[in-house]
C-alpha angles and dihedrals in degrees: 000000000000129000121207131200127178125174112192117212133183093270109010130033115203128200127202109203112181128154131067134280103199091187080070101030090236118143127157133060141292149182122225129189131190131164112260113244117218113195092055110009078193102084090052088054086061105039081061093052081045091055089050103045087057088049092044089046101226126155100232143002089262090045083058096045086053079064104043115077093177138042115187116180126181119175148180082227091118100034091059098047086055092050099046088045082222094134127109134305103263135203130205136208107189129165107283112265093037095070089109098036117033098219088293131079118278107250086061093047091049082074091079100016097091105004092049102023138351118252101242088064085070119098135181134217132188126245091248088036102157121223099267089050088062089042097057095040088055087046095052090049091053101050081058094067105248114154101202132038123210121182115197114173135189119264091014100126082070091044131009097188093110095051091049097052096045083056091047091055092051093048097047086051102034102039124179102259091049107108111261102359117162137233107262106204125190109219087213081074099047092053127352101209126134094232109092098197094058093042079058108046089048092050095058086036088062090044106052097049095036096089102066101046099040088056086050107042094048098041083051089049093046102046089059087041098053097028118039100020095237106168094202134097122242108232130221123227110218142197096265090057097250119099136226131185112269088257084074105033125092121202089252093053075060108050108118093352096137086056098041091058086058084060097055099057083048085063098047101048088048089051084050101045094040090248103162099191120017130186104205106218115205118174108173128159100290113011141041117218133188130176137158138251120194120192095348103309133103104252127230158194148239097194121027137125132255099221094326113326116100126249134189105197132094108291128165109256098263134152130181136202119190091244127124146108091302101053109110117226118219133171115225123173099004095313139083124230135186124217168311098159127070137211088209120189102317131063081003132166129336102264091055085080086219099119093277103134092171112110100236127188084254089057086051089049093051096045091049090054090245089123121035115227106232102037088075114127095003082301105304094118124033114216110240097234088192101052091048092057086046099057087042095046088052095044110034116359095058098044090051099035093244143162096243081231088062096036085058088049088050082055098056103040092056082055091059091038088058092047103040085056089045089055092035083062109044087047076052091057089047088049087240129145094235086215080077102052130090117238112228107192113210127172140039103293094024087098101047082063103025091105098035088058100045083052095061092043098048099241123148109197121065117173111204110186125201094234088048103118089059093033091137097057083052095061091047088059093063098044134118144213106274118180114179115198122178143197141197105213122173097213147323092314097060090044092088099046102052087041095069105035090057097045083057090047089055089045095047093050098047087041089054093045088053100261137123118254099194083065098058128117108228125197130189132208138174128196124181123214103281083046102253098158111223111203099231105169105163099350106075109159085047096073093052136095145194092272130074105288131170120233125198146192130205116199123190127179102190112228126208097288116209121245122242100286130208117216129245107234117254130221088311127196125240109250112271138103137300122182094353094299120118108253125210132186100240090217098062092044094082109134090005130125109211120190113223137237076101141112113229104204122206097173094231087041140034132205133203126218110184126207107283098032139092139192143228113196111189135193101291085056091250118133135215108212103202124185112251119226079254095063097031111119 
């Protein structure tokens, strides 16, 4: 059976298709890479089935679903919507008194109050409130328009009753079936965390991107349902790096998903290569993404932001610069300057041809030679060379009195100034030199840079792997089913309890999604209010004292993983020379070592060796770059 994973970003969206279809007599493994579609991420799901389905050689979309046995999507859906501030109108019910400040102080709750919902959608409601108080605070937040309600109280990560009573009385008064009622959402089952200010902030956070994802995951699930008959469950990739079907995924689970699994290849190829401390280097279209990896597991972090509004919550260590393909690059007052903004993938940069007349970081790659032309989408679109120096020569090379050879280089090194500072600062946060990381290069452009950024941190490993433009879906690929549930217990007494009703709820959830519960993996964890984790494994009441203390369980129901591929080559180029660089054909490099600079061409990936360095590719078709004593510092 096959196995299909696609990760949507903000410009391209990847698929990962492995297995065998013996109908068609396909077995093996292959990328695939469309242009994400915006305005509906849907059509580029199923141009990636579609591709598929050609490669595969099935007759039709529902001759290819007889042969899948899993769908595995992660996205940047939610992410976007949080960075465009395009989601809902909300609404808040909060404890009276901390309607201006969220618990918190208000700097910090000026982070949503503005950019998540306006402050005149926040109610507040006193601790004896009577019935018809909450009533008429609900009723004066729907008359102003808000199409979802989220109720976060003080002290409800101790005791939810009056969440859940505020959402009872909605209910009861706003039933389903009444025109136009409105989700009601306790904040206490979004995140159950005792600080009220994070449970807040993560409420309106999942409301406000839910939305979107929720219209997208569910009409792509339906369309191969309905229409082509397929019997499986699409399954969402989340923030911890396991999946779930949509039915037990909230937005939040979802937030930087498609990145994170990068990372986690990333993890497991550094726990299979012996690489201590790893930067993850993902340069897509239109971010730039780095996060660490330590011993072979993805860090985190009890404390961290989601574009710009604190957390503190468990979150996975990821930070993020508008930088990509897609940034323009502009010169004001004398200097030039690249991003934020992006020409994404319409009408995109210059050399798409499509309308786009910004220079982009993509324009400076292909008139460099770093990217064929005609090698673009596996070939299905040629890159207009001309048009590329043209928008570069207008934009950057005139106003500097540049070559638009060397405006281009102004523009990439810019590039790899940006990301070099973004990595220099996450090793920073680990309390790394970054001279002693490896640089793991992801994404399409990660290994155009990859070098060039080693080279300003000092580092002197880069790993560059054949499957690493669509390095997400592959870590989707090796993914497995990850379901968190979590308690708020007062003591020992309430250990047991808890205990057993979240291990069936465990049960329940991986027996309704078609696995095997007996065969999960369960881990336990307690916490206690200031966050101090107490490893708990079997003895959970052990781990608990006489004060408020969450308790959590981690199930996990392994999928088929998929051993370590080797890619097929792609439309390759013969061995010669673009933009002055050295260019070899990748699938003839195995067991060489090549001397940069040079250009490895994959056809559907490019890498980039820089001067000084060289580079090892083994039998998987992943490379080592080491610095040469010539380009050692």
């Amino acid at each position: 059976m096959l196995n299909i994973d696609v990760d949507t970003g903000g410009t391209m969206t990847d698929g990962l298709v492995s297995g065998d279809a013996p109908s068609t007599g396909f077995a093996g493994v292959f990328s695939v890479k469309v242009e994400t579609t915006p305005h509906d991420v849907t059509i580029a799901f199923a141009e990636v089935l579609d591709a598929a389905r050609r490669h595969v050689g099935a007759a039709t979309m529902r001759d290819l679903l007889d042969e899948v046995a899993l769908i595995r999507w992660s996205s940047t859906i939610t992410s976007n919507v949080l960075a465009q501030k395009s989601g809902p109108k909300l609404g808040l019910l909060v404890t009276a008194g901390h309607e201006d400040d969220l618990y918190t102080s208000r700097d910090e709750a000026a982070t949503v109050v503005g950019p998540l919902i306006d402050r005149e959608n926040i109610t507040g409601v006193a601790p004896d409130a009577s019935d018809d108080d909450v009533r008429t605070a609900v009723k004066g937040l729907f008359d102003q328009g808000i199409r979802r309600i989220n109720i976060s109280l003080q002290g409800a990560f101790a005791d939810d009753a009056a969440e859940q009573k505020v959402v009872a009385l909605i209910d009861a008064q706003y039933p389903d079936h009444y025109l136009g009622s409105i989700p009601a959402l306790p904040a206490s089952e979004i995140l159950l965390r005792p600080d009220d200010a994070t449970r807040t902030f993560v409420s309106l956070i999942n409301a406000y991107v839910h939305p979107s994802l929720a219209t997208s995951l569910y009409r792509a699930e339906e369309t191969l349902k309905q229409e082509h008959s397929w019997r499986g469950n699409v399954l969402v990739g989340h923030i911890n790096g396991g999946v779930a079907r949509i039915g037990k995924t909230t937005a939040f689970d979802t937030i930087e998903s498609g990145p994170l699994f990068g990372t986690h290849a990333c993890a497991a190829e550094a726990a299979r290569l012996g690489d201590a401390r790893v930067l993850a280097v993902d340069v897509g279209g239109t971010t730039t993404k780095v996060s660490a990896v330590e011993d072979g597991r993805v860090v985190d972090r009890d404390e961290g932001h989601l574009f710009g509004i604190p957390v503190r919550t468990n979150l996975p260590l990821l930070r993020s610069i508008a930088l990509g393909g897609g940034s323009v690059a502009r010169v004001q007052d004398g200097r030039m300057t690249l991003g934020p903004d992006s020409m994404g993938a319409a009408p995109g940069p210059a050399c798409y041809g499509l309308g786009g007349r910004n220079a982009t970081t993509t324009d400076a790659f292909v008139v460099l030679g770093y990217l064929s032309p005609t090698a673009f989408l596996e070939g299905r679109r040629t890159l207009d060379v001309d048009a590329a120096r043209t928008a570069i020569d207008r934009a950057v090379g005139s106003p500097l009195g540049l070559s638009t050879d060397d405006a281009a280089r102004r523009i990439v090194d810019a590039a790899l100034d940006m990301t070099a500072q973004l990595a220099r600062d996450t090793a920073a946060e680990m309390g790394w030199d970054p001279a002693g990381t490896a640089v793991h290069a992801l994404g399409g452009n990660g290994p155009l840079v990859a070098t060039g950024v080693a080279d300003r941190l000092g580092a002197s490993t880069v790993r560059l792997f054949g499957f690493g433009n669509v390095l997400s879906a592959y870590g989707s690929a090796i993914s497995d089913v990850v379901h968190v549930y979590e308690s708020a217990v007062a003591g020992p007494d309430e250990a047991r309890g808890a205990a057993a009703r979240l291990r069936d709820e465990a049960r329940r959830d991986l027996r309704g999604e078609g696995f095997d519960p007996d065969g999960a993996d369960l881990a336990w964890e307690v916490r206690d209010a200031d966050g101090t984790r107490h490893g708990a494994a079997g003895d959970v009441e052990g781990a608990l004292g006489g004060t408020p203390r969450l308790i959590r369980l981690t199930a996990r129901s392994v999928l088929p993983s998929l051993e370590k591929p080797t890619p097929a080559a792609g439309a390759e180029p013969a061995d010669g020379e673009r933009g002055g660089l050295p260019v070899r054909a990748w699938s003839t490099t195995a067991g060489q070592r090549l001397d940069g600079p040079v250009l490895v061409d994959g056809g559907a990936f490019t890498w980039l060796v820089g001067p000084g360095w060289s580079l090892q590719v083994d039998q998987h078709g992943d490379a080592v770059a080491a610095r040469t004593s010539e380009g050692a510092s």
